[in-house]
C-alpha positions, -999 to +999 in steps of 0.1 A: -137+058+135-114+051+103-079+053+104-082+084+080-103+101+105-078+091+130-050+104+115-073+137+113-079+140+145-047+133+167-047+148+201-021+178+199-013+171+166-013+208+144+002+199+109+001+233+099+034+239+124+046+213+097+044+236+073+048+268+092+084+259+106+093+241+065+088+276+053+100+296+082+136+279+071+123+288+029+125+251+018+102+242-007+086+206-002+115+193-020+137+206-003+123+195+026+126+159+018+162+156+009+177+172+046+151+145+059+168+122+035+202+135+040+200+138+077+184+103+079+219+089+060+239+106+086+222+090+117+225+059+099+188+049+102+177+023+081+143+015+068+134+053+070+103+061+046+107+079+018+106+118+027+093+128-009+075+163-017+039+141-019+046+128+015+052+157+034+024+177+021+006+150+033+015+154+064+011+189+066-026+188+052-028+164+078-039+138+059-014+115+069+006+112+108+045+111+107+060+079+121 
């Protein structure tokens, strides 16, 4: 198994919720990413990817596992 195919296929994992609850709230991808970014400053966590439009969508087409 690759890791792309693992990241595919993640038991539990539905990245359409991703995108469901992003546009349940109307934030565009962009949007998205800076509250990540901005709620990430306010935690104080360092070393936090970059939450950027291309990541996220990522994510939600599954191509790619959060964390």
């Amino acid at each position: 198994m690759t890791e792309d195919t693992v990241s595919k296929h993640r038991v539990g994992w539905r990245p359409e919720k991703l995108r469901e609850h992003r546009e349940a709230h109307g934030l565009t991808l962009e949007q998205a990413g800076e509250r990540l970014r901005e709620a990430a400053e306010r935690a104080g966590l360092k070393g936090v990817p970059v939450a950027n439009a291309q990541t996220l969508w990522s994510h939600e087409q599954g191509e790619a596992y959060p964390g």
